[in-house]
Backbone as CSV, one residue per row, in Angstrom:
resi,resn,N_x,N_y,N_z,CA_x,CA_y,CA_z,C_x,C_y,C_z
1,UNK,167.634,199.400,128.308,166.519,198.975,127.466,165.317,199.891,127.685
2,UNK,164.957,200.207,126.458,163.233,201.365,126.732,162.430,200.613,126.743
3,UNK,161.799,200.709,128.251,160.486,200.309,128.828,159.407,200.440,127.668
4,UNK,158.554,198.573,127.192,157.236,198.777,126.619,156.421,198.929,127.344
5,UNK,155.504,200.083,126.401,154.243,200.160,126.859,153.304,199.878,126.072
6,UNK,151.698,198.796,126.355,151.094,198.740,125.162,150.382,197.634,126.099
7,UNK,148.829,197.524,125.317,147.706,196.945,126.420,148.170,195.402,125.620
8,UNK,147.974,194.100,127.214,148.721,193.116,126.742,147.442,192.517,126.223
9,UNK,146.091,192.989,125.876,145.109,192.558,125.094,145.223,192.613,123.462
10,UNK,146.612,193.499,122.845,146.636,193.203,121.917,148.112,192.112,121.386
11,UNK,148.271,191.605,122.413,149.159,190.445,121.672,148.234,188.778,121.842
12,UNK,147.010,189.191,122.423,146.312,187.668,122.535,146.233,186.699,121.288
13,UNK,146.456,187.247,120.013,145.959,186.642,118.654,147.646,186.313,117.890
14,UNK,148.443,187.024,118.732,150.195,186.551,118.012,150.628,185.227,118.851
15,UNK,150.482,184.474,118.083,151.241,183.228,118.478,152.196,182.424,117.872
16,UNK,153.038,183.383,116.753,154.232,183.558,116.705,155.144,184.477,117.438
17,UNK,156.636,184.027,118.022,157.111,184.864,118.490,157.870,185.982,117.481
18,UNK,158.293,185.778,116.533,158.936,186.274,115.551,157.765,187.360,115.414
19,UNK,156.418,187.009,115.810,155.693,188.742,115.364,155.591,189.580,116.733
20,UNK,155.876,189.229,117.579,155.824,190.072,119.070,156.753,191.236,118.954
21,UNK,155.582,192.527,119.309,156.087,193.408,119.617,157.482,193.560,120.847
22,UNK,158.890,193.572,120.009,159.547,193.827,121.097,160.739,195.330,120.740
23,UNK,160.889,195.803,119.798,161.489,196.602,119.856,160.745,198.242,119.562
24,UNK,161.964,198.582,120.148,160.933,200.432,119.758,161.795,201.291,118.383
25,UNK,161.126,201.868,117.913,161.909,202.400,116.468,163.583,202.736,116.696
26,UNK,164.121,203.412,117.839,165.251,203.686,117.620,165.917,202.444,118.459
27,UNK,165.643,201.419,119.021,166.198,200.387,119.321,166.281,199.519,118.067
28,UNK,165.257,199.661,117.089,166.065,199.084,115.602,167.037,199.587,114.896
29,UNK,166.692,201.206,115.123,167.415,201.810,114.228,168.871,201.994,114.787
30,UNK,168.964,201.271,116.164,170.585,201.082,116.450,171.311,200.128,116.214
31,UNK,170.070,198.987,116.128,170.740,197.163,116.248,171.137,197.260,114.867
32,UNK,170.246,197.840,113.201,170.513,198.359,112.118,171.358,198.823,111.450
33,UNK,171.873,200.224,112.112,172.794,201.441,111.601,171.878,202.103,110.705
34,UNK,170.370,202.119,111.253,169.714,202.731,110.406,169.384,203.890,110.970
35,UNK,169.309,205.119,110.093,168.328,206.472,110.664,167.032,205.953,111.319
36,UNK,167.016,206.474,112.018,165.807,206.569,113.064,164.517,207.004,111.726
37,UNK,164.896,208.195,111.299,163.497,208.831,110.395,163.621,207.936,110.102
38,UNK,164.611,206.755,108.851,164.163,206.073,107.911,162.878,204.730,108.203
39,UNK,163.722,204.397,109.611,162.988,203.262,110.280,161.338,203.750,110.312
40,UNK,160.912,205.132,110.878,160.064,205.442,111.187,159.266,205.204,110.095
41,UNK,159.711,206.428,108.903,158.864,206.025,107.431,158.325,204.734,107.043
42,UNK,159.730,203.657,106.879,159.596,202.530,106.299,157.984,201.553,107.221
43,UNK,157.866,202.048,108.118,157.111,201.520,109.056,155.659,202.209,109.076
44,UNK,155.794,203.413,109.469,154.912,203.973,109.720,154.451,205.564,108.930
45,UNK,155.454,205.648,107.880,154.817,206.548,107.005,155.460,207.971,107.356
46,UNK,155.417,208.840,106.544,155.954,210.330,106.404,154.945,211.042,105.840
47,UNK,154.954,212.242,106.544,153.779,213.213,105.645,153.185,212.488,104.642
48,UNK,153.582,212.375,103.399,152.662,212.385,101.969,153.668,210.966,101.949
49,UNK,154.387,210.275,102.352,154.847,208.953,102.344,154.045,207.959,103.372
50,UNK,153.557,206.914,102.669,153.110,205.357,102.919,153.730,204.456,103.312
51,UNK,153.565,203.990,104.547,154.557,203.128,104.607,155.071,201.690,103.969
52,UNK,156.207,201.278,103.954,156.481,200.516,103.263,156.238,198.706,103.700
53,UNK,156.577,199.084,104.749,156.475,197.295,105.465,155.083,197.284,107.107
54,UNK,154.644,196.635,106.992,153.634,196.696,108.308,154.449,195.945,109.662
55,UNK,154.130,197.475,110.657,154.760,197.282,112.100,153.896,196.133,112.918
56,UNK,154.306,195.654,113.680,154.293,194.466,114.507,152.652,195.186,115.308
57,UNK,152.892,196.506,115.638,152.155,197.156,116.862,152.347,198.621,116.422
58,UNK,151.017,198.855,115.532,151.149,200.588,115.208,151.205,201.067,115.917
59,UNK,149.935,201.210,116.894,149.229,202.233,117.743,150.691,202.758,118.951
60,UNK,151.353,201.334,118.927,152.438,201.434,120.029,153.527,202.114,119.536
61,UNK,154.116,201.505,118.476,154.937,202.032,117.175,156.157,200.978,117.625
62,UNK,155.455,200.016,117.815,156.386,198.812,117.955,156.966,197.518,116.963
63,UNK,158.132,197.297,117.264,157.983,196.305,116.042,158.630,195.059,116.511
64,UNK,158.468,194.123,115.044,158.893,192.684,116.015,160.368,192.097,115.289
65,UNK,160.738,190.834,115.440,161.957,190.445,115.245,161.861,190.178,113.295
66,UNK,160.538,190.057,113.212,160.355,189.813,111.665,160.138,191.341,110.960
67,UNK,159.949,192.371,111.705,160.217,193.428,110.967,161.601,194.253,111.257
68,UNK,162.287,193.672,112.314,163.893,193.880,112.011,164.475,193.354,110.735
69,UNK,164.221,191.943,110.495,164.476,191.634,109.308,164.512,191.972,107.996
70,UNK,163.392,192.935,107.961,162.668,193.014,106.620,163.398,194.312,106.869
71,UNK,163.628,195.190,107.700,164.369,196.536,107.658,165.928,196.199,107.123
72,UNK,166.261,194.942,107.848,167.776,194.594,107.634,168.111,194.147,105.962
73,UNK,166.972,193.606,105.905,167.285,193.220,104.158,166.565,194.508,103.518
74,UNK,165.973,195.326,103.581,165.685,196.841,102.574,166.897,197.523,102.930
75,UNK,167.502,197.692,103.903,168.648,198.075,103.981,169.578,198.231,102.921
76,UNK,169.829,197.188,102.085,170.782,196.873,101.376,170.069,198.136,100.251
77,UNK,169.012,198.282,100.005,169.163,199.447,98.758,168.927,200.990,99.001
78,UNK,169.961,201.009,100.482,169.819,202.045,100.683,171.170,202.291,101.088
79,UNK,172.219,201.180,101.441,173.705,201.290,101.103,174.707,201.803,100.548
80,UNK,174.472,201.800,99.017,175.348,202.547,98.303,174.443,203.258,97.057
81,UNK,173.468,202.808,96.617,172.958,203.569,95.603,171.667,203.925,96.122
82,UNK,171.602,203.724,97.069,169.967,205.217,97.785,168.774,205.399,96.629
83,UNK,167.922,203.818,96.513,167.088,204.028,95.345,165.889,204.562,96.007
84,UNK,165.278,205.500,95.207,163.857,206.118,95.668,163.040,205.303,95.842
85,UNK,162.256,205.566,97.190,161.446,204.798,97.588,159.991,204.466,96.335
86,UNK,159.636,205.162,95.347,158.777,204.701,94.795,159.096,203.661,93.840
87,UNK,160.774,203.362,93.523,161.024,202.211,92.949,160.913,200.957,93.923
88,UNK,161.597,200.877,95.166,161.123,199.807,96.341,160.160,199.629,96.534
89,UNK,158.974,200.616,96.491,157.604,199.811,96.382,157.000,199.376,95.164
90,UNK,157.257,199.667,94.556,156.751,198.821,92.917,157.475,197.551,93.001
91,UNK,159.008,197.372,93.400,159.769,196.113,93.540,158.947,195.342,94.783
92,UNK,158.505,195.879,95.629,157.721,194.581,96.780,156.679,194.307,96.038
93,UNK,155.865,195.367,95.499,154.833,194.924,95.199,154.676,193.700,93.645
94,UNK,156.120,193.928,93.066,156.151,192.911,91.742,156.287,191.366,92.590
95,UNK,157.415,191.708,93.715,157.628,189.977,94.385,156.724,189.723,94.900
96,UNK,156.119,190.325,95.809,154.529,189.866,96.498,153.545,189.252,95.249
97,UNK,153.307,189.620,94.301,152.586,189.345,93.068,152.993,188.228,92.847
98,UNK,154.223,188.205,91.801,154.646,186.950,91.382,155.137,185.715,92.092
99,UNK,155.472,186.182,93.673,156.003,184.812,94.288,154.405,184.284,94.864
100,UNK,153.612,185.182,95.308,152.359,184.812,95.985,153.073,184.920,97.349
101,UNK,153.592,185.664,98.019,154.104,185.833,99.518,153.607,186.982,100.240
102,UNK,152.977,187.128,101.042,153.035,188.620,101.102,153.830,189.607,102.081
103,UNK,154.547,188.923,102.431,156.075,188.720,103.340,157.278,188.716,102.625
104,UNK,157.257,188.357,101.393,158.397,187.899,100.771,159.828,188.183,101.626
105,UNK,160.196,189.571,101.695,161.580,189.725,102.498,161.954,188.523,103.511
106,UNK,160.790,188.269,104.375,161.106,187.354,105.297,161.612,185.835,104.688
107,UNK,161.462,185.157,103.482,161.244,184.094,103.499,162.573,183.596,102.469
108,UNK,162.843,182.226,102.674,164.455,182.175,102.305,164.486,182.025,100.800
109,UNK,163.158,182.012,100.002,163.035,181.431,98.825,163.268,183.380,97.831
110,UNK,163.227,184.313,98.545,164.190,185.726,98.504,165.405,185.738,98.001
111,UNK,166.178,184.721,98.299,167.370,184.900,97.471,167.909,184.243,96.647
112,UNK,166.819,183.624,95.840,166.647,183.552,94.687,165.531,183.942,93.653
113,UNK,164.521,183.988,93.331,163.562,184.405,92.600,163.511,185.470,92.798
114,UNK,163.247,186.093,94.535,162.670,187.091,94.738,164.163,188.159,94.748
115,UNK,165.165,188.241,94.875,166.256,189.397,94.638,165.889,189.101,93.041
116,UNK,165.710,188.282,92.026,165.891,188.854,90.778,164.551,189.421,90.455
117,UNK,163.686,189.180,90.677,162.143,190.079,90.272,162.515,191.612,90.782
118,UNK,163.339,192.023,92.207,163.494,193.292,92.660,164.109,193.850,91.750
119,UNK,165.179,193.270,91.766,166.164,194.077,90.915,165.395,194.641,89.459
120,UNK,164.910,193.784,88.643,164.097,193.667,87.763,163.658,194.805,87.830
121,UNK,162.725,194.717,88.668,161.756,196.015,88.983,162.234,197.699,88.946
122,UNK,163.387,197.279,89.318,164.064,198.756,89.366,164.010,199.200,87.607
123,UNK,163.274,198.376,86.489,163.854,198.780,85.052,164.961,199.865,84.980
124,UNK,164.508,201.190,84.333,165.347,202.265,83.563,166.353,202.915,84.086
125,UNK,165.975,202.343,85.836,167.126,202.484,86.603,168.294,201.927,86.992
126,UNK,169.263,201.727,85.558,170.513,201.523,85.362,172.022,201.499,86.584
127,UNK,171.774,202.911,87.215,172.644,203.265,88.129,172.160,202.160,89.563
128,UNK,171.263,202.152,89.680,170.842,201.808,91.043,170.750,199.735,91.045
129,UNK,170.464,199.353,89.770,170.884,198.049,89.576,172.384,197.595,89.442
130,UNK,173.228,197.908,88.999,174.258,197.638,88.982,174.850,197.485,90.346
131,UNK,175.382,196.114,90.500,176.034,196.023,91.750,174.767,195.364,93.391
132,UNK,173.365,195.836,92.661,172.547,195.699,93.496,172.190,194.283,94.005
133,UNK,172.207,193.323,92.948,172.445,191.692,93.768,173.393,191.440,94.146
134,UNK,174.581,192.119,94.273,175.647,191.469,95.440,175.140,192.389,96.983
135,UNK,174.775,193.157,96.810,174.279,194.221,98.269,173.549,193.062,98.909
136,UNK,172.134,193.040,97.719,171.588,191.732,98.314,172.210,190.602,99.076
137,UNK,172.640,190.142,98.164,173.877,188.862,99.004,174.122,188.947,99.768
138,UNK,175.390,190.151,100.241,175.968,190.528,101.629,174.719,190.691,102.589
139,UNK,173.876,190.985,102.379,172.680,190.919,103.628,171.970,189.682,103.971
140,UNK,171.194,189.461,102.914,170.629,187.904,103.074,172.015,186.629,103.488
141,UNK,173.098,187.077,103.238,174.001,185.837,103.792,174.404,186.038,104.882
142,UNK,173.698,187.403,105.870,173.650,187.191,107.270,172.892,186.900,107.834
143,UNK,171.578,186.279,107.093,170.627,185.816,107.866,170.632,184.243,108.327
144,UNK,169.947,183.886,108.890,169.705,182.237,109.120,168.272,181.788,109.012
145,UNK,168.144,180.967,108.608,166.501,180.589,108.223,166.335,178.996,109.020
146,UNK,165.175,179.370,109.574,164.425,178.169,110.332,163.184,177.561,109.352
147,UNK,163.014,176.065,108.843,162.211,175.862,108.301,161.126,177.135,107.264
148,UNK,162.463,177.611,106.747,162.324,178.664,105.276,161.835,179.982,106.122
149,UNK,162.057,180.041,107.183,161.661,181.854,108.180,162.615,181.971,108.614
150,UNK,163.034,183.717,108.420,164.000,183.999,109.104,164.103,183.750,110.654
151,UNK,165.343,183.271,111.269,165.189,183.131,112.622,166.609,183.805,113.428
152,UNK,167.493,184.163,112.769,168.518,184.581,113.302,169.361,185.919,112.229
153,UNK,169.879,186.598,112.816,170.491,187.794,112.472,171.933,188.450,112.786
154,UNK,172.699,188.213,111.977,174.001,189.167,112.161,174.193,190.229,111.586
155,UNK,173.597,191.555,112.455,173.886,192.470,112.184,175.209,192.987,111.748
156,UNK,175.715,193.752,110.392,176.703,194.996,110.461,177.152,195.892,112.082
157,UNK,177.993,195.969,112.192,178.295,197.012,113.052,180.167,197.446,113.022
158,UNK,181.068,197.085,111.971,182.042,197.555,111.333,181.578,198.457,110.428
159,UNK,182.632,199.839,110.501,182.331,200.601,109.469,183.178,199.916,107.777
160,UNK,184.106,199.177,108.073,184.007,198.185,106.984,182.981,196.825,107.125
161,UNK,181.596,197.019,106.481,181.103,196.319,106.536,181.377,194.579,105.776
162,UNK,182.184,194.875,104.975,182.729,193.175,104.706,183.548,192.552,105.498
163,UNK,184.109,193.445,106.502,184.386,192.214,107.275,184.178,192.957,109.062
164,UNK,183.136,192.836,108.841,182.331,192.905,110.238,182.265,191.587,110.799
165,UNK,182.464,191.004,111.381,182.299,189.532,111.995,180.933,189.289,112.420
166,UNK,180.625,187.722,112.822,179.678,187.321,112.900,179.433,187.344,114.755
167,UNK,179.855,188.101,115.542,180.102,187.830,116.663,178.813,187.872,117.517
168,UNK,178.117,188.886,116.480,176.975,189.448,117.178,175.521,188.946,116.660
169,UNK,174.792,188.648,117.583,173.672,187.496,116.766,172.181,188.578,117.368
170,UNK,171.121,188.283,116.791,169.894,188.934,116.903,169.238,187.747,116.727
171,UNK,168.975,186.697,117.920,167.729,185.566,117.268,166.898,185.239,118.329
172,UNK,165.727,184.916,117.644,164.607,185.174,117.816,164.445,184.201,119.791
173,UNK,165.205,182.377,119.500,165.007,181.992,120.012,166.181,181.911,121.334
174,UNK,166.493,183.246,121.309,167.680,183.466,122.645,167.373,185.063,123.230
175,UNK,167.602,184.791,124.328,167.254,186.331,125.393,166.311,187.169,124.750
176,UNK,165.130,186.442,124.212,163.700,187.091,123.684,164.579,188.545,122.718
177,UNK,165.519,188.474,121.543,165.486,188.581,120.388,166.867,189.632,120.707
178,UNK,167.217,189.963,121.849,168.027,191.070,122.004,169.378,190.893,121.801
179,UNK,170.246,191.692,121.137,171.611,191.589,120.629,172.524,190.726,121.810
180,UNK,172.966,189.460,121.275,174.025,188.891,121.889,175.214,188.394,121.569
181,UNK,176.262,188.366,122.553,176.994,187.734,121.619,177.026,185.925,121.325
182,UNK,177.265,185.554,120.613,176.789,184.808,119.649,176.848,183.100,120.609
183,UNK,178.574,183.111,120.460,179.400,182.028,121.239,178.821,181.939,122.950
184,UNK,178.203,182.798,123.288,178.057,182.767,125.013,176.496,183.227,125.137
185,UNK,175.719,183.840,124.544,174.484,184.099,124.571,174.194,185.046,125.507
186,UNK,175.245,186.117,125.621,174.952,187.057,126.716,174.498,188.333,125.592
187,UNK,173.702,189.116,126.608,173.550,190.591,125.686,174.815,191.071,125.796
188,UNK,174.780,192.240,124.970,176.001,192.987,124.423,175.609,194.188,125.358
189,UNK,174.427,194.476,125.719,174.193,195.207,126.632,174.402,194.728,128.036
190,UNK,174.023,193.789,128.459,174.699,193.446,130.153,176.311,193.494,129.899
191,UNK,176.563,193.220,128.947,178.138,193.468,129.274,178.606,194.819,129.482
192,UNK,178.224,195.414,127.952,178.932,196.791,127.811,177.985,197.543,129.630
193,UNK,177.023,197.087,130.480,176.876,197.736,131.192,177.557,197.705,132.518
194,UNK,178.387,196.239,132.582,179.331,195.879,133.641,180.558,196.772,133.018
195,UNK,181.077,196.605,131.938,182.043,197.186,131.868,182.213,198.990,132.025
196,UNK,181.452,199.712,131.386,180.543,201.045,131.546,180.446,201.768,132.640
197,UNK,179.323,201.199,133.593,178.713,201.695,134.978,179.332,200.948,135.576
198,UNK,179.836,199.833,135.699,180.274,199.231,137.035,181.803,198.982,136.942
199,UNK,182.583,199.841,135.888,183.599,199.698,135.313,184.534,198.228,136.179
200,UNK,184.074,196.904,135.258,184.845,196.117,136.007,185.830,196.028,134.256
201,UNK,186.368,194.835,134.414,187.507,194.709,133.513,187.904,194.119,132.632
202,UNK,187.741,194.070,131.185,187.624,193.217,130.480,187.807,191.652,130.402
203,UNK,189.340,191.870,131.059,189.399,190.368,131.392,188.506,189.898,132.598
204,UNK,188.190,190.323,133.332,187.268,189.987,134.523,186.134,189.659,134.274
205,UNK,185.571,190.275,133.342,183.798,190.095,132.991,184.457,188.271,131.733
206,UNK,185.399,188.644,131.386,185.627,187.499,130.186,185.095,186.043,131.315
207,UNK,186.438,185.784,132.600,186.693,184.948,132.896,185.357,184.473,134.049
208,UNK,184.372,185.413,133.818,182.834,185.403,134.612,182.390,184.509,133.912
209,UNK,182.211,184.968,132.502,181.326,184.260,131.481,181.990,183.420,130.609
210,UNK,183.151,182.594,130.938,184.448,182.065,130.351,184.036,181.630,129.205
211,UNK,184.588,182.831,128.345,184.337,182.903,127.405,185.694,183.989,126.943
212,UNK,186.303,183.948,125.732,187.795,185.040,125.585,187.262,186.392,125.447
213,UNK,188.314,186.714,125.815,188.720,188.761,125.692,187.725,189.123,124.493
214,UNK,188.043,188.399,123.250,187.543,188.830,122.006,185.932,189.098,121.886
215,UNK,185.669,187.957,122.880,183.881,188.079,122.810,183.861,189.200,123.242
216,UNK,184.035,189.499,124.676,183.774,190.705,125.461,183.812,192.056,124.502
217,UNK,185.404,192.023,123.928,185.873,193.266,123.228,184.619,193.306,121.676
218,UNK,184.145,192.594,121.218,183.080,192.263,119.941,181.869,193.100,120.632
219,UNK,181.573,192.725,121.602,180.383,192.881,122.287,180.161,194.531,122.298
220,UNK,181.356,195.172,123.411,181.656,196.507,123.730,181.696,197.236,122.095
221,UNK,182.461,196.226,121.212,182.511,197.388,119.672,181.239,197.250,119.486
222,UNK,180.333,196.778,119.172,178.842,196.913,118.822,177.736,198.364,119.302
223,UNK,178.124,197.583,120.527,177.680,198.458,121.660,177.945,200.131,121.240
224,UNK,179.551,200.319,121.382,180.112,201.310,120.748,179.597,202.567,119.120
225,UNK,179.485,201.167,118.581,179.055,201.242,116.936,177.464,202.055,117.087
226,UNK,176.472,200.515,118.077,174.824,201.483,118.501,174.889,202.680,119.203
227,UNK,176.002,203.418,119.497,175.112,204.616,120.440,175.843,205.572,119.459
228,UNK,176.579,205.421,118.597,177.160,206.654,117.983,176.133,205.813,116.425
229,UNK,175.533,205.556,116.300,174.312,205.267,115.383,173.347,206.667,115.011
């Protein structure tokens, strides 16, 4: 895990946990399968590019479990038809308008009103709508929502992403937000690091945390999946 750094005078006013600075750009951009640049942009801007979603903790370049989210659901229109970013911001900026949210990605009332205003938004762009509310779907139907906020996350990490399993969870209110597996609530990182550096043995680490082979082996593919990210 990469050590934060950042004065703890600026989290005195977050008293949500879902906005706490806890991850660093390429620790999203692994839990993701996202480019690192992209994460960076979407966050914090490119040369003559603006960024698209606001980070948890600029100055730090940190972000929180609610801007994993919002990366995990823009994701989807960058999947298979790679729409230019000046159509994604005219599309936030139509749902922010018309729903009155200014979060929208985060909020569960997104997959309905708010995927059809996006799509919408894309007008003359024919190629890049087609197919684009089922992308939606497949993403938002890995989320979980707590009293209408996102609160839980199953990341992709099959290169067939339809049937990636649900093994692997990202939520907010277990091991302060870090990839686990799901059924046992262990990180995917303490494992893959017993198995790794302390090469013990699949079945051995299983019957520690009795829990089956499969968790363990779910855990290690993830793991696997983030470092070749």
């Amino acid at each position: 895990m990469v050590k934060l750094a950042f004065d703890p005078a600026d989290l005195v006013n977050i008293t949500d946990p879902r906005e706490m600075p806890a991850y660093t750009v390429p620790e999203a951009a692994w839990a993701l399968r996202i480019p690192v640049s992209t994460i960076r942009a979407w966050f914090f801007g490119q040369e003559q590019f603006e960024p698209l979603l606001r980070p948890a903790l600029a100055k730090s370049r940190l972000l929180s479990f609610n801007n994993i989210v919002e990366a995990f659901v823009l994701r989807s229109v960058r999947t298979k038809h790679r729409i230019p970013m000046p159509y994604v911001r005219s599309a936030l900026d139509r749902v922010e308008n018309e729903l009155r949210q200014t979060r929208p990605l985060l909020h569960e009332s997104f997959r309905t009103d708010g995927v059809r205003l996006f799509v919408e938004a894309f007008g003359s762009l024919q190629d890049a709508t087609t197919g684009q509310r089922a992308l939606f779907d497949e993403h938002l139907d890995r989320i979980q929502f707590k009293d209408g906020q996102a609160s839980k996350l199953f990341p992709f990490y099959y290169h067939d992403e339809r049937n990636s399993p649900r093994a692997i969870a990202i939520d907010i209110e277990r091991c302060f937000g870090r990839p686990i597996v799901d059924r046992i609530s262990i990180p995917t990182e303490v494992i893959h690091d017993r198995w790794w550096w302390a090469g013990e043995q699949i079945d051995v680490i299983a019957s520690d945390y009795r829990c089956e082979v499969r968790d363990i082996e779910e855990a290690l593919r993830y793991e696997r999946a983030k470092n070749a990210a």
